[in-house]
Backbone bond lengths (Angstrom), bond angles and torsions (degrees), N, CA, C in turn:
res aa  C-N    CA-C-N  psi(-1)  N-CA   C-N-CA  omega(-1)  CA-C   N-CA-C  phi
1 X - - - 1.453 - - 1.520 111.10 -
2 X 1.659 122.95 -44.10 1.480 121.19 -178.77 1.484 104.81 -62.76
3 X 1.288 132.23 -16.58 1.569 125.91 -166.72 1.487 90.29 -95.85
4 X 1.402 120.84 -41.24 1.812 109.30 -169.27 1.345 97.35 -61.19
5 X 1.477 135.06 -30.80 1.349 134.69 -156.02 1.185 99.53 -87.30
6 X 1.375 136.75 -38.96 1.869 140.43 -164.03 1.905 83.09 -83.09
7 X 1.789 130.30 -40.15 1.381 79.83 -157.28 1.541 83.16 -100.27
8 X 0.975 149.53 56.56 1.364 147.61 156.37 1.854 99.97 -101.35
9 X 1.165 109.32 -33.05 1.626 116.96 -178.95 1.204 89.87 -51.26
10 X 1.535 109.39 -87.26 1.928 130.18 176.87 0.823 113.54 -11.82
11 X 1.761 131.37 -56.25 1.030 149.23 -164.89 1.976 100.04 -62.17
12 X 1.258 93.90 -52.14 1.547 113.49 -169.43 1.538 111.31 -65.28
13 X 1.359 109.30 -35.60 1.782 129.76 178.33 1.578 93.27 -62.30
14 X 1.588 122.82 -70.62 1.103 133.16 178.09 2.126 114.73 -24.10
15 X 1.210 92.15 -57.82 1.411 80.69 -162.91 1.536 110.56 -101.47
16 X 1.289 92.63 9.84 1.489 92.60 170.50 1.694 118.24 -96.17
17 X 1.746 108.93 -11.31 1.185 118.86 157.80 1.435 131.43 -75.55
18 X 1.218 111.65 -14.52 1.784 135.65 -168.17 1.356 68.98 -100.00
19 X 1.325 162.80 -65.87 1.507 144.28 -132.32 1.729 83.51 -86.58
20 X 1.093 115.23 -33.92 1.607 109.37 -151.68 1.992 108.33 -68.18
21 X 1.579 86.95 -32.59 1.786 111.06 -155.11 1.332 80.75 -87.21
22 X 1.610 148.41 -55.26 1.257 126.47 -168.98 1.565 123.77 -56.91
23 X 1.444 102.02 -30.17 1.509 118.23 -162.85 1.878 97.29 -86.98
24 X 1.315 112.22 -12.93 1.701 125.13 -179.35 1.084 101.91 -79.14
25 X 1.649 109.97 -51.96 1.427 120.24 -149.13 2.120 103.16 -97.30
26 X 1.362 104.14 -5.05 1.383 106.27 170.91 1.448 102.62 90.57
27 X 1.202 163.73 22.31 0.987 139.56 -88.69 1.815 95.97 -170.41
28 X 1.501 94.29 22.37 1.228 103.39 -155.59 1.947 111.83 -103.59
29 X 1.134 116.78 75.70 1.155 130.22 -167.97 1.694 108.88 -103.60
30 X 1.506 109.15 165.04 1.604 106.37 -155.06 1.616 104.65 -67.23
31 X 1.439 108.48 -36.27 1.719 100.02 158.93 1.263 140.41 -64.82
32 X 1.567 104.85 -22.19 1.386 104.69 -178.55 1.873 101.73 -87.95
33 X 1.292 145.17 -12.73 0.946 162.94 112.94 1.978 105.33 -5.69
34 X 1.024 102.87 -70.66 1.790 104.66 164.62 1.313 106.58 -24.59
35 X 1.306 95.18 -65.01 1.242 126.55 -137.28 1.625 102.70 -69.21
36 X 1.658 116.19 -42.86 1.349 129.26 176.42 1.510 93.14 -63.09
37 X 1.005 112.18 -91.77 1.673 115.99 -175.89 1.130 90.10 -20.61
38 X 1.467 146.72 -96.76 1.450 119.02 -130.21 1.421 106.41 -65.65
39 X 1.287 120.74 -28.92 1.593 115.47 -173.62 1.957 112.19 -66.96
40 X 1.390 101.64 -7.31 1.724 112.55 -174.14 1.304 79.88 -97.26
41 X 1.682 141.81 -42.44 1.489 98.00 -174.59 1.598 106.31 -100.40
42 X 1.067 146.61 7.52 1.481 124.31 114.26 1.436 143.04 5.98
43 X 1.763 94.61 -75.27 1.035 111.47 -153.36 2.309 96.79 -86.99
44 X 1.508 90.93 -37.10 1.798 98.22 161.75 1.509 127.46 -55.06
45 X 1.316 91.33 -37.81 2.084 86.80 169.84 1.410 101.78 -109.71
46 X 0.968 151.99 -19.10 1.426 123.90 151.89 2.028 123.02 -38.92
47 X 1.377 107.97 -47.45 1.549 121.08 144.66 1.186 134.42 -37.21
48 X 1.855 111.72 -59.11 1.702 104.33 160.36 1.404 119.07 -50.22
49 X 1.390 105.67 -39.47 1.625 105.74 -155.95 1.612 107.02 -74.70
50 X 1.761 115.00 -57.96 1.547 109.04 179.32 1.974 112.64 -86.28
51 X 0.774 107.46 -23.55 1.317 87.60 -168.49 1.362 110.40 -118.73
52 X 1.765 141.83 -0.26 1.289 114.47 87.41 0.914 177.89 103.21
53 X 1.623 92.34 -123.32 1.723 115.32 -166.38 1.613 111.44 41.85
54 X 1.022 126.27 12.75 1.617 116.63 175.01 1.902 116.56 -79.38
55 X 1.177 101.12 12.77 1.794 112.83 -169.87 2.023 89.26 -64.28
56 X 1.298 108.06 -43.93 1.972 103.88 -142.00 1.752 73.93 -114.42
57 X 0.887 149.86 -7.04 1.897 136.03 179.45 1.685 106.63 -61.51
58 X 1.113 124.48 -171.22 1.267 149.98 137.77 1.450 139.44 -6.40
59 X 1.124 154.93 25.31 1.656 142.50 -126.18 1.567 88.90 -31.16
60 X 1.316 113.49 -62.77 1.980 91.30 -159.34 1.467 106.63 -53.32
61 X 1.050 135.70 -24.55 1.707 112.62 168.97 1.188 114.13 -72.81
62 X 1.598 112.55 -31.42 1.630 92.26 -176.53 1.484 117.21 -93.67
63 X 1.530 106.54 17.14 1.425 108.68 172.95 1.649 119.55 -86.54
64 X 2.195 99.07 -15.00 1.832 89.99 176.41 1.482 112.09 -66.41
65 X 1.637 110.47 -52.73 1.355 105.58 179.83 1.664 128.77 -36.19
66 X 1.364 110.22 -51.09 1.154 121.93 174.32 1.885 137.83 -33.35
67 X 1.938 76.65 -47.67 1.457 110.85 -167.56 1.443 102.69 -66.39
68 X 1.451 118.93 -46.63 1.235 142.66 -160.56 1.880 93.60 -92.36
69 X 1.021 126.11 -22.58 1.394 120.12 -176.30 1.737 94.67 -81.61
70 X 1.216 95.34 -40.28 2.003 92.20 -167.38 1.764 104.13 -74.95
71 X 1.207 120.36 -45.21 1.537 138.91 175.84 2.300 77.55 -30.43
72 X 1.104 73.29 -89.20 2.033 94.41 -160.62 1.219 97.94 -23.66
73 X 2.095 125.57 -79.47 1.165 107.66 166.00 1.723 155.13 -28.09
74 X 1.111 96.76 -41.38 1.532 113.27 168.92 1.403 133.65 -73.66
75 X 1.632 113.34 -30.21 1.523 132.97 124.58 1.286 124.16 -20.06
76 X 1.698 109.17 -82.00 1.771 105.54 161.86 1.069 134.19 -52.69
77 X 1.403 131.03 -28.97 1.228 144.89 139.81 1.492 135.36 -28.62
78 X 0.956 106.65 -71.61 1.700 115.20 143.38 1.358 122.43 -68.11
79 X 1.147 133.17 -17.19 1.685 96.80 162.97 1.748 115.13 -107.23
80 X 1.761 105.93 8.74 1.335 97.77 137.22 1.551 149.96 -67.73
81 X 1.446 83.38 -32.26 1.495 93.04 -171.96 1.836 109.42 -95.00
82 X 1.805 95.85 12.46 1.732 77.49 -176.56 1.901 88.28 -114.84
């Protein structure tokens, strides 16, 4: 369990640096915009699931977080793209 959790961290370090370097590097176009959003809800339920603890529960509990993670994204999403 401590190793799923360190490379889910890594994992988490990782794309939160690719968010960091596009937004450095300007790089921020309506696909690459996709592209952030989906990697934020990635990087949001990878969070519900290990740290948490919602990985081993219920699906209907781990479906509020979820619901409410995609709601938010899809929000920013749309009122980028409108």
């Amino acid at each position: 369990m401590k190793k799923t959790v360190e490379i889910v961290w890594i994992v988490l370090l990782i794309l939160t640096v690719f968010a960091y370097l596009l937004g450095k590097l300007h790089l921020a176009s309506g696909f690459m915009v996709g592209v952030l959003l989906f990697s934020t809800l990635i990087k949001g339920q990878l969070v519900i699931d290990y740290f948490m603890g919602m990985k081993n529960v219920s699906w209907k509990y781990r479906l509020i977080p979820t619901i409410w993670l995609f709601v938010i994204i899809s929000s920013i999403a749309a009122s980028y793209y409108l």
